[in-house]
C-alpha positions as protocol buffer text, in pm:
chain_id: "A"
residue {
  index: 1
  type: UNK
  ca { x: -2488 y: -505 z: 1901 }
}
residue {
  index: 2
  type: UNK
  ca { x: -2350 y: -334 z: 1606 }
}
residue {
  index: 3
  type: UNK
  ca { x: -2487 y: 25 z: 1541 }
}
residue {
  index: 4
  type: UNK
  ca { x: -2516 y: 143 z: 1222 }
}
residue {
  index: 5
  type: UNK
  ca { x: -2636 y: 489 z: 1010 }
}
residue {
  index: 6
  type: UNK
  ca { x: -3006 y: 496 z: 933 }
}
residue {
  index: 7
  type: UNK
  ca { x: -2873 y: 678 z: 605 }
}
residue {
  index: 8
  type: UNK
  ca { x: -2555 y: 567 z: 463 }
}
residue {
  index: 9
  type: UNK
  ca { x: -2552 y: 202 z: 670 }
}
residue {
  index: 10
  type: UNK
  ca { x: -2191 y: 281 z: 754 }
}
residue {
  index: 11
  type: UNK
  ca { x: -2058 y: 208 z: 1100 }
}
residue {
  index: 12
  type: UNK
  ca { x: -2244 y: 477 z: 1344 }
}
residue {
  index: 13
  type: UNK
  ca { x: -2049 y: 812 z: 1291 }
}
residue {
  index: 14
  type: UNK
  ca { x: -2215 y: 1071 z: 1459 }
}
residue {
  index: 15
  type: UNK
  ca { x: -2142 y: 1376 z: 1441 }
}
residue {
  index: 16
  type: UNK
  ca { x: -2010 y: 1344 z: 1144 }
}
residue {
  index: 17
  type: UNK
  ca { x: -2225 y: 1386 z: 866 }
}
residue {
  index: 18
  type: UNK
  ca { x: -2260 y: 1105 z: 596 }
}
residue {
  index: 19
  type: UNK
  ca { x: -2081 y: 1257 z: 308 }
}
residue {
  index: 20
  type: UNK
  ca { x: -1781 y: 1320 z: 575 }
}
residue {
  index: 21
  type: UNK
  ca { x: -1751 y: 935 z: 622 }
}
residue {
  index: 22
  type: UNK
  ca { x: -1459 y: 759 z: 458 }
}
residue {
  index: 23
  type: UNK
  ca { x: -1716 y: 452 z: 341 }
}
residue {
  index: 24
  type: UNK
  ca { x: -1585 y: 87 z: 343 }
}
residue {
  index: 25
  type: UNK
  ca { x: -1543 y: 42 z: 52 }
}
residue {
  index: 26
  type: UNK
  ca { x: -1336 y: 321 z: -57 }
}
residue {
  index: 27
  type: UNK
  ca { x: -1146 y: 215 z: 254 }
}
residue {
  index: 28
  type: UNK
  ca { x: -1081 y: -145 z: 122 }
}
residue {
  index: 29
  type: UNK
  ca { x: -980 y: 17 z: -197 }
}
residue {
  index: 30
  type: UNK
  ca { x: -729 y: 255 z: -34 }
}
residue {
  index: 31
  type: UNK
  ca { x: -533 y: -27 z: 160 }
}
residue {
  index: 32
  type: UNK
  ca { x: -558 y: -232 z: -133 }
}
residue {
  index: 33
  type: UNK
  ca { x: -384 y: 37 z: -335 }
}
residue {
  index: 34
  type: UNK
  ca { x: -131 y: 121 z: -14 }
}
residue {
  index: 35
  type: UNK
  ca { x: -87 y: -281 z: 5 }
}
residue {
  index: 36
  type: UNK
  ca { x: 51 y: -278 z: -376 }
}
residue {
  index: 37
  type: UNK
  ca { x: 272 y: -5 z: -334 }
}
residue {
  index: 38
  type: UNK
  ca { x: 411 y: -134 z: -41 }
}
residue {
  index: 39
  type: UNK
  ca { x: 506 y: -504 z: -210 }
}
residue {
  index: 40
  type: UNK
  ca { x: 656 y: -319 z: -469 }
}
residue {
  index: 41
  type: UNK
  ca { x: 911 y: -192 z: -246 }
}
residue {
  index: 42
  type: UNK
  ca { x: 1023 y: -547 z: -110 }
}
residue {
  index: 43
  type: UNK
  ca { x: 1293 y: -696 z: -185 }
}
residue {
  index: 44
  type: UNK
  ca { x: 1393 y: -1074 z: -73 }
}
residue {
  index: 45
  type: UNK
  ca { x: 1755 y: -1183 z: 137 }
}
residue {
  index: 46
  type: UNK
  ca { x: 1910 y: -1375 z: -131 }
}
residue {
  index: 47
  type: UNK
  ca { x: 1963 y: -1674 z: 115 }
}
residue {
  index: 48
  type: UNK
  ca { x: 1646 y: -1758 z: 290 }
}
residue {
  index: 49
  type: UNK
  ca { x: 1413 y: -1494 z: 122 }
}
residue {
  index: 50
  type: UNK
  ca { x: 1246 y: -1340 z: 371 }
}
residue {
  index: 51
  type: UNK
  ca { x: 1089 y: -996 z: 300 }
}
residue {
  index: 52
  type: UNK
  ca { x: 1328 y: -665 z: 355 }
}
residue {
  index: 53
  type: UNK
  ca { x: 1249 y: -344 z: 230 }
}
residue {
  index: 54
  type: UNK
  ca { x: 1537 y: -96 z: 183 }
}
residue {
  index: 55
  type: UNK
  ca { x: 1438 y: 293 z: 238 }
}
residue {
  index: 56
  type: UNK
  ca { x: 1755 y: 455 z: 302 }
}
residue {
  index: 57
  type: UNK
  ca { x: 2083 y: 411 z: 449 }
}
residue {
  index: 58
  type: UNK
  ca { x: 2426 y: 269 z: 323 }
}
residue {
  index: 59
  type: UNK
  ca { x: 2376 y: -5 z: 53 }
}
residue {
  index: 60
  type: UNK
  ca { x: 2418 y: -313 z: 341 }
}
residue {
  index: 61
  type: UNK
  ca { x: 2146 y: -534 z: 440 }
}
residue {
  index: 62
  type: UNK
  ca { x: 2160 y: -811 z: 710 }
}
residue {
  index: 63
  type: UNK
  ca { x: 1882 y: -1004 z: 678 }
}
residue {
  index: 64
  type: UNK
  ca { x: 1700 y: -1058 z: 1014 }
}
residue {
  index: 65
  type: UNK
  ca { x: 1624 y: -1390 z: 985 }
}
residue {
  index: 66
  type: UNK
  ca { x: 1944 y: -1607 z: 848 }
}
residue {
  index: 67
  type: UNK
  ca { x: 2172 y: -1274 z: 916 }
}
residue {
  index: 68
  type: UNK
  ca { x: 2301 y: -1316 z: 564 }
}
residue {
  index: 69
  type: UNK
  ca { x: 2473 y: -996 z: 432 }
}
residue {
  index: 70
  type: UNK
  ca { x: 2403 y: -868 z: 103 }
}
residue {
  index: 71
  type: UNK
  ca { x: 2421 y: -525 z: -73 }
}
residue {
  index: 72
  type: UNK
  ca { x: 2158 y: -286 z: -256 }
}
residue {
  index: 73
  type: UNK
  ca { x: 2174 y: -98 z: -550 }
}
residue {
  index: 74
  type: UNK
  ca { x: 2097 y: 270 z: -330 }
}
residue {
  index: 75
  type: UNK
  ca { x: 2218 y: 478 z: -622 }
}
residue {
  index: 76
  type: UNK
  ca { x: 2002 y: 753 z: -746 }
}
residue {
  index: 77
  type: UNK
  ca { x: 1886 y: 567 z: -1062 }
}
residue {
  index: 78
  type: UNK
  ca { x: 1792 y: 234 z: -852 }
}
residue {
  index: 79
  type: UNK
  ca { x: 1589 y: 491 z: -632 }
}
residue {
  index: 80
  type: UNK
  ca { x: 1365 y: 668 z: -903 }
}
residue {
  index: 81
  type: UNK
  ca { x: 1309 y: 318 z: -1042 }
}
residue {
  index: 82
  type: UNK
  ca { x: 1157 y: 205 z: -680 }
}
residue {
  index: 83
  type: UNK
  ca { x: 940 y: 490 z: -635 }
}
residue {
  index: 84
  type: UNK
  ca { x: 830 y: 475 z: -1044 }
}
residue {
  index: 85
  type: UNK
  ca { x: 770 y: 94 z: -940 }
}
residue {
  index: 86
  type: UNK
  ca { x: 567 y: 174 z: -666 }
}
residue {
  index: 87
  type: UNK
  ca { x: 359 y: 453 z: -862 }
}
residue {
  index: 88
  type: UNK
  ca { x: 286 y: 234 z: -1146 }
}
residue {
  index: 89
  type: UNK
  ca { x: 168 y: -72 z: -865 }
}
residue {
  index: 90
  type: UNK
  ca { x: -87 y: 186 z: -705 }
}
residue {
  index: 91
  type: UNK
  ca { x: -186 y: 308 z: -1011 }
}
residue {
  index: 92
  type: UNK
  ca { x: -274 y: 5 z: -1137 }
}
residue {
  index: 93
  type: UNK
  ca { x: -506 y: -130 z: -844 }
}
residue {
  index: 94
  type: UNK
  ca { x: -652 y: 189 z: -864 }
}
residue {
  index: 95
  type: UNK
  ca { x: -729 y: 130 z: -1199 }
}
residue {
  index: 96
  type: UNK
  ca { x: -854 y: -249 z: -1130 }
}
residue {
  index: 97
  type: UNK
  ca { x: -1044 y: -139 z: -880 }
}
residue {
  index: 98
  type: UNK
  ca { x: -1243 y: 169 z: -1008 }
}
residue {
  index: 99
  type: UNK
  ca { x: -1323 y: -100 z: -1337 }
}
residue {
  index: 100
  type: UNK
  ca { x: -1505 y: -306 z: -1070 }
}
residue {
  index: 101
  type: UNK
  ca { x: -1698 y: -107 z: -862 }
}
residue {
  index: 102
  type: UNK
  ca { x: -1828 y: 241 z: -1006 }
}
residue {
  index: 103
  type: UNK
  ca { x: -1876 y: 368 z: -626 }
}
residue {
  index: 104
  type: UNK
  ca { x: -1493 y: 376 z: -575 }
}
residue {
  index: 105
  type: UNK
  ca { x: -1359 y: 709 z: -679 }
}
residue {
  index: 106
  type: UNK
  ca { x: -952 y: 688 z: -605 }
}
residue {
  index: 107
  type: UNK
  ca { x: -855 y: 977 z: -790 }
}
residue {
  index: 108
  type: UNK
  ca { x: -841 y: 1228 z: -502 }
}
């Protein structure tokens, strides 16, 4: 049995009022944004390409799969282009997804 709101049909959230629900779909809309920003920080092991993402550290990676060693660009340039990368990726969902569905509101 799956309870819902009489008033917003969100999952039952008492006592929280209706307008201090996170609703579904803005919560489909936030991951989607968080899942773009996070692909834009992956980068792939040059051998077997698995997925690594690089957040800090000296510029050696061992990739966990084939153990292949490879190096990252970690220099302060590289860094501000990751994060700008990143920005622009949410931004852009955001923007995708506000253009289809007018009860999305991502800009706070």
């Amino acid at each position: 049995l799956h309870k819902s709101c009489s008033i917003c049909h969100e999952p039952a959230h008492s006592p929280l009022k209706c307008s201090e629900v996170e609703k579904q779909v803005e919560t489909n809309s936030r991951i989607a944004v968080e899942e773009s920003m996070t692909k834009a920080r992956i980068q792939n092991c040059g051998k077997c390409g698995v997925a690594i993402i690089k957040d800090g550290g000296c510029p050696a990676v061992v990739c966990s799969r084939c153990k292949h060693k490879q190096s990252t660009n970690t220099s302060w340039d590289y860094t501000w282009s990751v994060r700008n990368e990143v920005r622009s990726a949410g931004e852009a969902t955001a923007r995708d997804i506000s253009a289809r569905d007018d009860r999305v509101d991502l800009n706070g």
